[in-house]
Backbone as JSON Lines, residues from 0, in Angstrom:
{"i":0,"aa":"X","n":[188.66,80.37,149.47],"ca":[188.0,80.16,150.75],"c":[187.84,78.65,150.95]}
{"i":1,"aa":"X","n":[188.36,78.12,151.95],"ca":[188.42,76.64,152.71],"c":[186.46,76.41,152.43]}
{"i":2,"aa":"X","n":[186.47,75.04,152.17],"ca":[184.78,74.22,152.86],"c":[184.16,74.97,153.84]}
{"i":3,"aa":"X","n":[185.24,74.86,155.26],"ca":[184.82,75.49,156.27],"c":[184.14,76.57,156.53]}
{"i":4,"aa":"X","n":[184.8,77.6,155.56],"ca":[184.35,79.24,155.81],"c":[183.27,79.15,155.14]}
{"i":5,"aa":"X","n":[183.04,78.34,153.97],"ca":[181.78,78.56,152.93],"c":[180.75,78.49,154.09]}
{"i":6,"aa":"X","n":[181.02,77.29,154.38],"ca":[180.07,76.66,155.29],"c":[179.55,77.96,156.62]}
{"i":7,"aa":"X","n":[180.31,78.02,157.11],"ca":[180.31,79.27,157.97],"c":[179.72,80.45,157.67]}
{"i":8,"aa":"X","n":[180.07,80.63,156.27],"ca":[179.53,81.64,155.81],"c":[177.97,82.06,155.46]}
{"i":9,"aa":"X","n":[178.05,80.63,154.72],"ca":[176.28,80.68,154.96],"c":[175.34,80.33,155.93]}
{"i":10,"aa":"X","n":[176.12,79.65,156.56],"ca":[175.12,79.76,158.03],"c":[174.98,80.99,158.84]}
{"i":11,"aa":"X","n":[175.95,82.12,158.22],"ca":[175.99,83.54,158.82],"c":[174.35,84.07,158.21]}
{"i":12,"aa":"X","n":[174.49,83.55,156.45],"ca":[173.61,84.39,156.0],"c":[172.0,83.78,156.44]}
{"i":13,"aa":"X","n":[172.13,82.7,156.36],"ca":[170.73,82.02,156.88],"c":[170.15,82.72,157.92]}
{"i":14,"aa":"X","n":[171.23,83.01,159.01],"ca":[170.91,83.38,160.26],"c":[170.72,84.61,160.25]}
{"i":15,"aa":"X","n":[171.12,85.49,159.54],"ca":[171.02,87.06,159.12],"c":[169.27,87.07,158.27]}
{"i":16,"aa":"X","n":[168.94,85.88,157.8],"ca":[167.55,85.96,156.26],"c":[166.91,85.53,157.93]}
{"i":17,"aa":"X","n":[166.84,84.76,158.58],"ca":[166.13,84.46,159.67],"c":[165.93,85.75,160.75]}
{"i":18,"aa":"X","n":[166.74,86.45,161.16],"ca":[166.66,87.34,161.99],"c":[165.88,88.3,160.95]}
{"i":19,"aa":"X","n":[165.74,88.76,160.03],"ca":[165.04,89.81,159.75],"c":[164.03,89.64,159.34]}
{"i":20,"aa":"X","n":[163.58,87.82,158.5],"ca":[162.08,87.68,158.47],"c":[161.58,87.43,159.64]}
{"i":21,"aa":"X","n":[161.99,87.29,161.21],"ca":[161.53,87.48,162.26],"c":[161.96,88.45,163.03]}
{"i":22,"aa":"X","n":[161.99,89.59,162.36],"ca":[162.32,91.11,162.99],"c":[162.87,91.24,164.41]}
{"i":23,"aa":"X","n":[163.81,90.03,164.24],"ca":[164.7,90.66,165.31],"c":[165.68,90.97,165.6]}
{"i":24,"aa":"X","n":[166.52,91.68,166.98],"ca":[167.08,92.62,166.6],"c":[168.31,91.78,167.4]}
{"i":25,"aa":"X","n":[168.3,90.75,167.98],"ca":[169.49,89.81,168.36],"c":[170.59,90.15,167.49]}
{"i":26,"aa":"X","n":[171.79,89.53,168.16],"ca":[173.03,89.4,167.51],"c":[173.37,87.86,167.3]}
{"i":27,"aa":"X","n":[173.45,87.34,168.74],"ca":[173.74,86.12,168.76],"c":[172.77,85.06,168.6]}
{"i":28,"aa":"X","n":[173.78,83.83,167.86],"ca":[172.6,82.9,167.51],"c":[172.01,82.32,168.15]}
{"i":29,"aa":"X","n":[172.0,81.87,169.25],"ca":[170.81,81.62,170.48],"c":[169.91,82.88,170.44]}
{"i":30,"aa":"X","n":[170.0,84.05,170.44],"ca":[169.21,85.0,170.3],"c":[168.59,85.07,169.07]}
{"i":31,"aa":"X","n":[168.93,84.78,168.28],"ca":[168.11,84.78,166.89],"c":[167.13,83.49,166.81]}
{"i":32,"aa":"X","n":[167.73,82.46,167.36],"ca":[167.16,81.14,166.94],"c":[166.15,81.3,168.6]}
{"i":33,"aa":"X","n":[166.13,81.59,169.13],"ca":[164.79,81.89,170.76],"c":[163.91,82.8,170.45]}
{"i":34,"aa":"X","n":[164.33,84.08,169.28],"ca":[163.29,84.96,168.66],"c":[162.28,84.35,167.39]}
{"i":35,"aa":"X","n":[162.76,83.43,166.91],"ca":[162.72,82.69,165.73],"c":[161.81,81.83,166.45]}
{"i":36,"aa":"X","n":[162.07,81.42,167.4],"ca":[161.08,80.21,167.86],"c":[159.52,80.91,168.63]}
{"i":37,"aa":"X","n":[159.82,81.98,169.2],"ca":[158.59,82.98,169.84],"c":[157.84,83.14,168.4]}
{"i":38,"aa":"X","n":[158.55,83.63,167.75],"ca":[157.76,84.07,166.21],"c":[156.88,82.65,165.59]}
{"i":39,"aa":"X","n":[157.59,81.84,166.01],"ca":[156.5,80.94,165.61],"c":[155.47,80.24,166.05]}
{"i":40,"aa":"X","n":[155.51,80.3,167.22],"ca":[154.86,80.44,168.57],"c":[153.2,81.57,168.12]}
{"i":41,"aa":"X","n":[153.67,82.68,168.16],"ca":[153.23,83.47,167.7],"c":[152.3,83.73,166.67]}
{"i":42,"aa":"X","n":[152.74,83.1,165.3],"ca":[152.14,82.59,163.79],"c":[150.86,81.85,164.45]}
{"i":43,"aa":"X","n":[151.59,80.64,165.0],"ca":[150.53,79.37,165.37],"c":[149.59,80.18,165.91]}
{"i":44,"aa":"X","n":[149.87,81.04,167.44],"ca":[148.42,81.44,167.69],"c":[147.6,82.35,166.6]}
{"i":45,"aa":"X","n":[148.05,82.83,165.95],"ca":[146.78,83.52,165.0],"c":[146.45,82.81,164.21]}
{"i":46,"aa":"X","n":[147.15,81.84,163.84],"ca":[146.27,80.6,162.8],"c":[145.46,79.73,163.83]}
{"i":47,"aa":"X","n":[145.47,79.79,164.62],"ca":[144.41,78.68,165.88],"c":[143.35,79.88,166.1]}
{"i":48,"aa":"X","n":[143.48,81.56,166.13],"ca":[142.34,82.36,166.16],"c":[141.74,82.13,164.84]}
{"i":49,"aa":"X","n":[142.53,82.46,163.29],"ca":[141.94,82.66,162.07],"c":[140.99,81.31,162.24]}
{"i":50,"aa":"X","n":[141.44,79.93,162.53],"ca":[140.76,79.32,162.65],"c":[139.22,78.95,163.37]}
{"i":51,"aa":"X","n":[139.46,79.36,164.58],"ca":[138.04,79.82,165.49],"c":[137.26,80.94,164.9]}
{"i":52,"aa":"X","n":[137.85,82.03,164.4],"ca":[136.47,82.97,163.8],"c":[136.17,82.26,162.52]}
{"i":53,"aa":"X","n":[137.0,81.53,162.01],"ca":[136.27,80.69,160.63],"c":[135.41,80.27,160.84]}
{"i":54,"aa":"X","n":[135.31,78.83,162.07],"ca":[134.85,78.12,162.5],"c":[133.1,78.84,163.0]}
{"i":55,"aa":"X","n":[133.35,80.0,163.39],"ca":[132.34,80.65,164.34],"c":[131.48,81.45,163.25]}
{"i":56,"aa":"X","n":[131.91,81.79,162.31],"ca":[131.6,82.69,161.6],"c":[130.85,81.41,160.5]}
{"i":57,"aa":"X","n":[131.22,80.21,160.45],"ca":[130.41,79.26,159.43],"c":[129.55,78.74,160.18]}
{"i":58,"aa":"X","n":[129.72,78.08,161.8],"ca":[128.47,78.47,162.78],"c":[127.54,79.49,162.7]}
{"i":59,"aa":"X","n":[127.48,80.52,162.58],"ca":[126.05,81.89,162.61],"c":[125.82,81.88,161.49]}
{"i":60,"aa":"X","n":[126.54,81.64,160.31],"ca":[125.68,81.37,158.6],"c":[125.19,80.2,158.68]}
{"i":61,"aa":"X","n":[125.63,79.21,159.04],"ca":[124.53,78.0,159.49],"c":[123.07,78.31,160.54]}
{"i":62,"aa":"X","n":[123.55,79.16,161.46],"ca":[121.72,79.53,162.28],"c":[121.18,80.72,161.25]}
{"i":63,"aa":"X","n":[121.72,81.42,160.79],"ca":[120.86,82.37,159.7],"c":[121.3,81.73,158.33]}
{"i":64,"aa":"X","n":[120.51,81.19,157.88],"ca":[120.62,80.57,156.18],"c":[120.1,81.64,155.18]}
{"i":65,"aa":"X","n":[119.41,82.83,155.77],"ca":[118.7,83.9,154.87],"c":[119.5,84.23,153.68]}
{"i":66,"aa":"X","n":[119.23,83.84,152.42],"ca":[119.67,84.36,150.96],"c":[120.58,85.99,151.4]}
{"i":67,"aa":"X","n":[121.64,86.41,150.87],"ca":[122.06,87.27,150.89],"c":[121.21,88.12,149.51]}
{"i":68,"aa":"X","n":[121.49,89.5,149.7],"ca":[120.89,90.86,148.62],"c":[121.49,91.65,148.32]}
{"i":69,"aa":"X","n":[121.72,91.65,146.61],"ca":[122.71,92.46,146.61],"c":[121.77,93.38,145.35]}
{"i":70,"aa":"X","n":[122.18,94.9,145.45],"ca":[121.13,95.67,144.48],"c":[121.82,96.83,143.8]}
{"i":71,"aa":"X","n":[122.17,96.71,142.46],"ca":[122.5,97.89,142.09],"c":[122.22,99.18,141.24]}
{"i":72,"aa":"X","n":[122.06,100.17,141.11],"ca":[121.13,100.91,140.44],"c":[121.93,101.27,139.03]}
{"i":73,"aa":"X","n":[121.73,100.82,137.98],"ca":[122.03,100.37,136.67],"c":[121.1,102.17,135.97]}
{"i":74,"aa":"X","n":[121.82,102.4,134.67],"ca":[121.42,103.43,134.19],"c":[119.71,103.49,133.73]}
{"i":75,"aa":"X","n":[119.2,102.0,133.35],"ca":[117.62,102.12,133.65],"c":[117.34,100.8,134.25]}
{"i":76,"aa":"X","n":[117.49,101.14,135.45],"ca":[116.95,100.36,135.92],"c":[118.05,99.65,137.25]}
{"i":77,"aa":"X","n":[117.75,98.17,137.65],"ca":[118.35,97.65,138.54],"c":[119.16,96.43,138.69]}
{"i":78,"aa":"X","n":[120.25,95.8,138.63],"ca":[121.01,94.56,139.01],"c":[120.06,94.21,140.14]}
{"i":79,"aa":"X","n":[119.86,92.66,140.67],"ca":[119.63,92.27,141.57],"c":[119.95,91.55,142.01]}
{"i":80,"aa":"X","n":[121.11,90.54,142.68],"ca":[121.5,89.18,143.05],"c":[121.02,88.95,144.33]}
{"i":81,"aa":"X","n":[120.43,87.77,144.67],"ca":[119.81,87.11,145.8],"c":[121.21,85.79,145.71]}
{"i":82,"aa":"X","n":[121.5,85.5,146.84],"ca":[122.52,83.7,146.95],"c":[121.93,83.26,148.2]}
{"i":83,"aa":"X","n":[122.07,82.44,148.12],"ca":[121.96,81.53,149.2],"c":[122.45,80.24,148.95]}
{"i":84,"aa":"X","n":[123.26,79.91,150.38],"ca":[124.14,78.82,150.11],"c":[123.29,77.09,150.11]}
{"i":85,"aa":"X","n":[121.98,77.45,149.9],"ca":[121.36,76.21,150.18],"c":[119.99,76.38,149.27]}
{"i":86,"aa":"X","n":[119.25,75.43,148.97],"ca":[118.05,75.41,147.44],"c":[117.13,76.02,148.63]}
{"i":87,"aa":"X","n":[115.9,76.7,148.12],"ca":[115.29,77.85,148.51],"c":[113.67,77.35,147.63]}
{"i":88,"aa":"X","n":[113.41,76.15,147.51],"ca":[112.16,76.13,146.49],"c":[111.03,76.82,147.12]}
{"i":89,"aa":"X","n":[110.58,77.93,145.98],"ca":[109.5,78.39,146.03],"c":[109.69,80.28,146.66]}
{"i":90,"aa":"X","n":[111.14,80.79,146.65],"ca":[111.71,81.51,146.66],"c":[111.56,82.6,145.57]}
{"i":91,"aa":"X","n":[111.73,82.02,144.17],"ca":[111.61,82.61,142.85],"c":[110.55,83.42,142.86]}
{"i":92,"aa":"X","n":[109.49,82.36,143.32],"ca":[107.95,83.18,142.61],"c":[107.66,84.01,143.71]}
{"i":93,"aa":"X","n":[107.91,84.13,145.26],"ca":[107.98,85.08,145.89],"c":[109.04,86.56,145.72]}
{"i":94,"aa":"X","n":[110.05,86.11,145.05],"ca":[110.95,87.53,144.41],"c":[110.21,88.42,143.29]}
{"i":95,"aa":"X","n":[109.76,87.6,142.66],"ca":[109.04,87.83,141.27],"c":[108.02,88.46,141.18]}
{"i":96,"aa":"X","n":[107.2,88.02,142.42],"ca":[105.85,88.48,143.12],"c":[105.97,89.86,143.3]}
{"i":97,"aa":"X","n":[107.35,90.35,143.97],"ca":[107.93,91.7,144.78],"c":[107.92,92.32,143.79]}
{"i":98,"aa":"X","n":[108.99,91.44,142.82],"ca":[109.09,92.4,141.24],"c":[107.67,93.26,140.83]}
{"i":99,"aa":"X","n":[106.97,92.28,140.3],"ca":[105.38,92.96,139.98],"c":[104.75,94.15,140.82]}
{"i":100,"aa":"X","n":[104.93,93.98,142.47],"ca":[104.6,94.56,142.85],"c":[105.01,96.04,142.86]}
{"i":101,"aa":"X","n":[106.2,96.22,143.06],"ca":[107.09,97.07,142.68],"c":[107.31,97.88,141.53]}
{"i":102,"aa":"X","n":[106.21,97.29,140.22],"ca":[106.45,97.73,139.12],"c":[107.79,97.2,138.44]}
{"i":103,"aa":"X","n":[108.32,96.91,138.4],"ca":[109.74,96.5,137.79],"c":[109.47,95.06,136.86]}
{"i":104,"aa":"X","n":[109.76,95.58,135.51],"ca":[109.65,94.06,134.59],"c":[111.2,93.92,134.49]}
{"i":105,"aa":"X","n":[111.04,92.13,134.29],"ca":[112.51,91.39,134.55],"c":[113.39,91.71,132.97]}
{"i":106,"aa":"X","n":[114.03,92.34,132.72],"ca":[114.34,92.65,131.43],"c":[114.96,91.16,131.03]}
{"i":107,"aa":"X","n":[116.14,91.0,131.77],"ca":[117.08,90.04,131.73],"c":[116.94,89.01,132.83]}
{"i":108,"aa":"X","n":[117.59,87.93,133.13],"ca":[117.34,86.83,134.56],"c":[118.49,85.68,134.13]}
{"i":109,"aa":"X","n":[119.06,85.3,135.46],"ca":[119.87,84.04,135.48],"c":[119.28,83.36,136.69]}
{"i":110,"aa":"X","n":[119.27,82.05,136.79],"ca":[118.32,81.56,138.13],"c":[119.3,80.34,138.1]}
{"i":111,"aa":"X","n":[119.59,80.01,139.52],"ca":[120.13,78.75,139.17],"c":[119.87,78.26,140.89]}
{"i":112,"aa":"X","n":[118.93,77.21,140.66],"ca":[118.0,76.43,141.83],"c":[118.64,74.75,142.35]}
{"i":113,"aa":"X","n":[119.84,74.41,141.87],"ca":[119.91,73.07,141.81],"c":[120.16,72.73,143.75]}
{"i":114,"aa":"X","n":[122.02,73.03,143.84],"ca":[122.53,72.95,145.25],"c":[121.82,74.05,146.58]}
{"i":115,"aa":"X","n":[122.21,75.15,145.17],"ca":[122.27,76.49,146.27],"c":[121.05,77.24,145.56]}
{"i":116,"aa":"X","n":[120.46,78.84,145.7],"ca":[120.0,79.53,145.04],"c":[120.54,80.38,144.78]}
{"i":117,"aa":"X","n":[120.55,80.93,143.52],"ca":[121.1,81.97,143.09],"c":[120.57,82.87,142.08]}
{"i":118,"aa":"X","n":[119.9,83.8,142.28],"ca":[119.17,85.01,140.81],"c":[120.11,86.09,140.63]}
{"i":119,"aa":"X","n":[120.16,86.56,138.97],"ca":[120.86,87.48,139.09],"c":[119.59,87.88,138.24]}
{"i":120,"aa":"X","n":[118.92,89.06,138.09],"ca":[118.34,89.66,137.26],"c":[118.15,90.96,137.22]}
{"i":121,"aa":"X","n":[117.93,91.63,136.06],"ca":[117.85,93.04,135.63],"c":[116.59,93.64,135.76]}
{"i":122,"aa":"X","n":[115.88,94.79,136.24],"ca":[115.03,94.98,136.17],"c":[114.46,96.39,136.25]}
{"i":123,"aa":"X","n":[113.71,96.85,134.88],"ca":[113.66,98.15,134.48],"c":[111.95,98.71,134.87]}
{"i":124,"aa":"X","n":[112.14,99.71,135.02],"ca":[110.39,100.24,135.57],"c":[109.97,100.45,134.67]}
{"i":125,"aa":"X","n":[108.44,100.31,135.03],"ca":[106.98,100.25,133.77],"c":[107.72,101.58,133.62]}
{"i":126,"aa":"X","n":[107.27,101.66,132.03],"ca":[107.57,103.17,131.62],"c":[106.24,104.09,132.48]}
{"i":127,"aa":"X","n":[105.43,103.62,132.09],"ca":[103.97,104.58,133.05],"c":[103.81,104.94,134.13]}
{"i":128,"aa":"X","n":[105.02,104.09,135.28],"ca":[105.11,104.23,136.24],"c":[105.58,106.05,136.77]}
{"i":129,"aa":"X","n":[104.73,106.53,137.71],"ca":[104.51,108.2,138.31],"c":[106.3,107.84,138.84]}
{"i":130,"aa":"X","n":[106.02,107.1,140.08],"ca":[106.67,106.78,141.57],"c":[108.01,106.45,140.85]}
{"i":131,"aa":"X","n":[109.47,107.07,140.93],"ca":[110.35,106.57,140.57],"c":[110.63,105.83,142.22]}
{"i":132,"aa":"X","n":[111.48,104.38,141.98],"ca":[111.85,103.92,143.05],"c":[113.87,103.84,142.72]}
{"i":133,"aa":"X","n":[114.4,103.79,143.85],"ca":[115.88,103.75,144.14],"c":[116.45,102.6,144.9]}
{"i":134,"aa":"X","n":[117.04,102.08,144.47],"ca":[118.3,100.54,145.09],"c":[117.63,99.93,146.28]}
{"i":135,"aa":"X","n":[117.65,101.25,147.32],"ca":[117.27,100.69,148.37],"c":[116.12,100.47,148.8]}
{"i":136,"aa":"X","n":[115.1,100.73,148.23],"ca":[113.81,100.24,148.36],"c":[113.25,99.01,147.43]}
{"i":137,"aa":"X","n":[114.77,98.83,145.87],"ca":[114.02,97.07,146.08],"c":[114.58,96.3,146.89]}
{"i":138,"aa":"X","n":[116.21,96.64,147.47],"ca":[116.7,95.71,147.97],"c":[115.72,95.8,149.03]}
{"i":139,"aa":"X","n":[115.26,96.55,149.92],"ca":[114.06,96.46,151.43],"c":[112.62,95.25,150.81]}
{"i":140,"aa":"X","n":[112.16,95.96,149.89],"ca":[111.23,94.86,149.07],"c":[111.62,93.17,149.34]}
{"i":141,"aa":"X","n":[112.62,93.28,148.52],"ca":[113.44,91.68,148.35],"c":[113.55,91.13,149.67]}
{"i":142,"aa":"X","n":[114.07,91.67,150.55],"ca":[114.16,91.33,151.76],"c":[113.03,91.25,152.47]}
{"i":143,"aa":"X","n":[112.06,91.64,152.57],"ca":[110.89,91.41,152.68],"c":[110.12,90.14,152.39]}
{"i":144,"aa":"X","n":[110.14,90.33,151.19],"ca":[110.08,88.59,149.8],"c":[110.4,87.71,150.66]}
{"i":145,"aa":"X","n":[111.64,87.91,151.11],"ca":[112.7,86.54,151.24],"c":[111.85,86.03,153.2]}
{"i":146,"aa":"X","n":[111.88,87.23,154.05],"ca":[111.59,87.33,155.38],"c":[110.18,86.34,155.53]}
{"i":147,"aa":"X","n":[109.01,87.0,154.57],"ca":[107.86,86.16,154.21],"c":[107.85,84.73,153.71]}
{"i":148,"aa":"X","n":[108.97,84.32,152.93],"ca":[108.85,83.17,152.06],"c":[109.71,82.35,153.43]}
{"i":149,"aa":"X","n":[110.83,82.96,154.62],"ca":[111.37,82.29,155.47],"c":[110.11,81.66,155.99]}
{"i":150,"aa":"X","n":[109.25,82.49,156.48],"ca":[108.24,82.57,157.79],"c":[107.49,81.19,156.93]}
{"i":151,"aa":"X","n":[106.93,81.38,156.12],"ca":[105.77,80.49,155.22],"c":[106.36,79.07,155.22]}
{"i":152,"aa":"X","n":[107.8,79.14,154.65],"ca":[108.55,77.51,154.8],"c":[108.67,77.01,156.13]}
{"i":153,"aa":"X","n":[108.75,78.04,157.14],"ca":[108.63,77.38,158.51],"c":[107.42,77.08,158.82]}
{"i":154,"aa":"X","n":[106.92,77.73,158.56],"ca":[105.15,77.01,158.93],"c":[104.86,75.49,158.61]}
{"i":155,"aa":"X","n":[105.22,75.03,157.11],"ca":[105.05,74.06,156.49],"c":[105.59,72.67,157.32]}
């Protein structure tokens, strides 16, 4: 096979790998290469949307800063993670507060207060305790904690 045909040849196949990663159904190469160009056309606008709900979506976590809650019901007892993307002082001893209240001693705890807040802790019911409680009434608790400790830092 001559230079020429090689050459030819793979510009067949390029144009064949192009038409089908842009699913189209052209023959000719103006038709492939005008589908090829819509398609990218195309790309761009959903990366200029992905971009705006990014954008919008890190806007409304900026007006609500509220610690996220996460709660899981462990064979005795409970996982609990609180985050928040920003330091929270004086947060702890209002979670902790809930804890007590709730009956629940901290078996286990990770706390980490520097940038952001973050608790992960375990927490198993007084054995004496009558009232068994379930996931969703510490995560409602916690949230509570957190709603009160918002209100109180705004006051300040």
């Amino acid at each position: 096979m001559s230079s020429r045909g090689r050459k030819k040849a793979a510009l067949y196949e390029k144009l064949q790998l192009l038409r089908s990663v842009t699913n189209s159904s052209a023959h000719s190469k103006t038709s492939i290469i005008v589908d090829a160009t819509k398609y990218i056309e195309d790309l761009k606008q959903k990366v200029d949307r992905l971009n705006q709900d990014i954008a919008t979506s890190q806007f409304s976590a900026d007006q609500n800063p509220l610690p996220v809650v996460k709660v899981e019901t462990l064979e005795r007892g409970f996982l609990i993670n609180v985050f928040s993307e920003r330091n929270c002082p004086g947060l702890l001893v209002s979670i902790l507060e809930t804890f007590e209240e709730l009956g629940l001693n901290v078996l286990d705890a990770r706390v980490s207060c520097s940038d952001s807040f973050h608790l992960e802790a375990v927490g198993g019911e007084n054995e004496g305790q009558q009232d068994s409680i379930d996931a969703q009434v510490v995560k409602q608790a916690v949230l509570q904690a957190i709603k009160n400790w918002s209100e109180s830092s705004e006051q300040e």
